[in-house]
MARBA-748596 format. One record per residue (C-alpha): residue in three letters; x, y, z. Coordinates in pm, whole numbers. Layout:
DRENLUM residuo   east  north     up
DRENLUM     ALA      X      Y      Z
...
REM end
This chain:
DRENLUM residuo   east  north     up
DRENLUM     UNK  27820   5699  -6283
DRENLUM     UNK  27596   5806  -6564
DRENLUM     UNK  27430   5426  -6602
DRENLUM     UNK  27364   5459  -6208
DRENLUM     UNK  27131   5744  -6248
DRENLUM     UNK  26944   5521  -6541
DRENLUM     UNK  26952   5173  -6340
DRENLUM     UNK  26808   5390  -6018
DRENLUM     UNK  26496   5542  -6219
DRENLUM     UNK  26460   5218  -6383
DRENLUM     UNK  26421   5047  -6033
DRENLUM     UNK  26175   5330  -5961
DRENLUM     UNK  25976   5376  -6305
DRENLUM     UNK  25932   4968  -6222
DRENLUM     UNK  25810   4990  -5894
DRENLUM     UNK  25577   5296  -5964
DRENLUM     UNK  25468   5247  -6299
DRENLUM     UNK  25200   5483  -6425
DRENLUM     UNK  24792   5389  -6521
DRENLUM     UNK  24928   5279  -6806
DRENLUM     UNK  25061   4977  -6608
DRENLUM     UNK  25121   4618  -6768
DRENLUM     UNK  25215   4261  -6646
DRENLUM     UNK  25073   4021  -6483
DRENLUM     UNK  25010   3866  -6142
DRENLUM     UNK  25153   3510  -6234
DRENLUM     UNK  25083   3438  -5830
DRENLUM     UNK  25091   3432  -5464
DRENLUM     UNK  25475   3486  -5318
DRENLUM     UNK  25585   3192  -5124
DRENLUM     UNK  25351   2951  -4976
DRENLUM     UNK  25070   3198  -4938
DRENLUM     UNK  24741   3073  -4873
DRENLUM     UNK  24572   3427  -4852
DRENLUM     UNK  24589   3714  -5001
DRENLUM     UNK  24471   4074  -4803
DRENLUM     UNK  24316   4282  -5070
DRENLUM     UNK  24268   4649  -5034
DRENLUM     UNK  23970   4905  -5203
DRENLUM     UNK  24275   5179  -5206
DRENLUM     UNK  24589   5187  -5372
DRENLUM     UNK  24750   5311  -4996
DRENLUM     UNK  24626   5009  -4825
DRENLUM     UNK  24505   5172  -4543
DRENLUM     UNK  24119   4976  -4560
DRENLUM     UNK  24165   4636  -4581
DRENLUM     UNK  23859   4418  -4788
DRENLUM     UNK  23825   4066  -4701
DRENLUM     UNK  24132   3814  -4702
DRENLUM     UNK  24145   3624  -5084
DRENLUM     UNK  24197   3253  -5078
DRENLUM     UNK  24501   3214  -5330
DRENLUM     UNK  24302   2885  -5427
DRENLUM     UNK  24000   3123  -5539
DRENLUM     UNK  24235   3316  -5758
DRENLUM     UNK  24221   3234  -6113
DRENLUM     UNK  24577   3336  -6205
DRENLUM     UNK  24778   3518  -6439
DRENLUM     UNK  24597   3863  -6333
DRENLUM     UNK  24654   4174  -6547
DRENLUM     UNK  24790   4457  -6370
DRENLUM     UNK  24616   4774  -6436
DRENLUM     UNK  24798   4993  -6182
DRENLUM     UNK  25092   4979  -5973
DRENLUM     UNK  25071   5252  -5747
DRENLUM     UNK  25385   5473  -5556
DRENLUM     UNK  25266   5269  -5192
DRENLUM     UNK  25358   4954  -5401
DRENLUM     UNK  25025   4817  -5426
DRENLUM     UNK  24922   4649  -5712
DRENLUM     UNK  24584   4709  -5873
DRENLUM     UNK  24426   4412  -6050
DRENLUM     UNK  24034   4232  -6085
DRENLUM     UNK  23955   3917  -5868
DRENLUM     UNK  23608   3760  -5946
DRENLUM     UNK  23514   4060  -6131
DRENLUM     UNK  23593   4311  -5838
DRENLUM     UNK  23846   4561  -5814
DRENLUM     UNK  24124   4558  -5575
DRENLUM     UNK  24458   4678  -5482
DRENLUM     UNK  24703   4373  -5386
DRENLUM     UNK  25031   4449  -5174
DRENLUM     UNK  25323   4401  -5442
DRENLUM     UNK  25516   4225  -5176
DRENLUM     UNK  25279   3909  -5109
DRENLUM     UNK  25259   3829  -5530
DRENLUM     UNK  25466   3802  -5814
DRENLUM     UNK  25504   3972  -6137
DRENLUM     UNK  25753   3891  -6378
DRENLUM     UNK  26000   4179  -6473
DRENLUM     UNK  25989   4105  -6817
DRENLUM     UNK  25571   4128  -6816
DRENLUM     UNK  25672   4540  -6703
DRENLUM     UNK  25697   4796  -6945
DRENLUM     UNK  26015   5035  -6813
DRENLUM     UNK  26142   5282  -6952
DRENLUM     UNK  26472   5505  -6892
DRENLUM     UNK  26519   5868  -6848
DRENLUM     UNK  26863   6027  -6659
DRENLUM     UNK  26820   6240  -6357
DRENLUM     UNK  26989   6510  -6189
DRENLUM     UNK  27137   6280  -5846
DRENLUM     UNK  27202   6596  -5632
DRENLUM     UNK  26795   6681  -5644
DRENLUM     UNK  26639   6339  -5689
DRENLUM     UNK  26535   6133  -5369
DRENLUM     UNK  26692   5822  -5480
DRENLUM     UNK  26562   5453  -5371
DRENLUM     UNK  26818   5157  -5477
DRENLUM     UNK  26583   4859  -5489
DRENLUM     UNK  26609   4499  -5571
DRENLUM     UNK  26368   4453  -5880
DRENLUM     UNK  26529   4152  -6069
DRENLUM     UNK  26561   4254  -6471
DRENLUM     UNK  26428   4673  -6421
DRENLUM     UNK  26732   4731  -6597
DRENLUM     UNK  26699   4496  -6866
DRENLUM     UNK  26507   4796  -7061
DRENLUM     UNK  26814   5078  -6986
DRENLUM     UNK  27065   4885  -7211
REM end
């Protein structure tokens, strides 16, 4: 049970990592053709719609924030991409492990391929 409560905060230090954030944006997920980009890192105002052509990829991830969107540079503007409509590679994420208590911890079971890979 102990390697639970480390795989679990690895699966959420990966999807909320800090300002310190690292990885890249290798693409658009699927067959994408645009991209929504947001000015906030909640998504709640919506900036114009990116043409994936337009996007000069990999793009370095500067924050990744708890909402689970993705903070990055397109054409030399900042903008918050929702992590669900790109790709980063779990081995261009910097996680690290920590063990929580499971009876006080609001636990989210996730499926971020290789977030463990750093707990071993």
């Amino acid at each position: 049970m102990p390697n639970f409560k480390k795989i679990t905060l690895g699966l959420l230090m990966a999807a909320a990592v800090s300002a310190q954030a690292q990885g890249m944006v290798t693409a658009a997920m699927g067959t994408r053709t645009v991209l929504k980009a947001y000015t906030d890192a909640e998504g709640k105002s919506e900036t114009t719609a990116l043409a994936v052509k337009d996007i000069t990829f990999p793009l370095k991830v500067f924050e990744i924030s708890e909402a689970g969107f993705v903070h990055v540079k397109v054409q030399s503007k900042d903008v918050w991409l929702d992590r669900g409509q790109i790709r980063i590679p779990p081995e261009s994420l910097t996680v690290t492990c920590t063990t929580v208590d499971q009876s006080s911890a609001n636990l989210t079971t996730a499926g971020i391929r290789g977030a463990n890979s750093a707990c071993k």
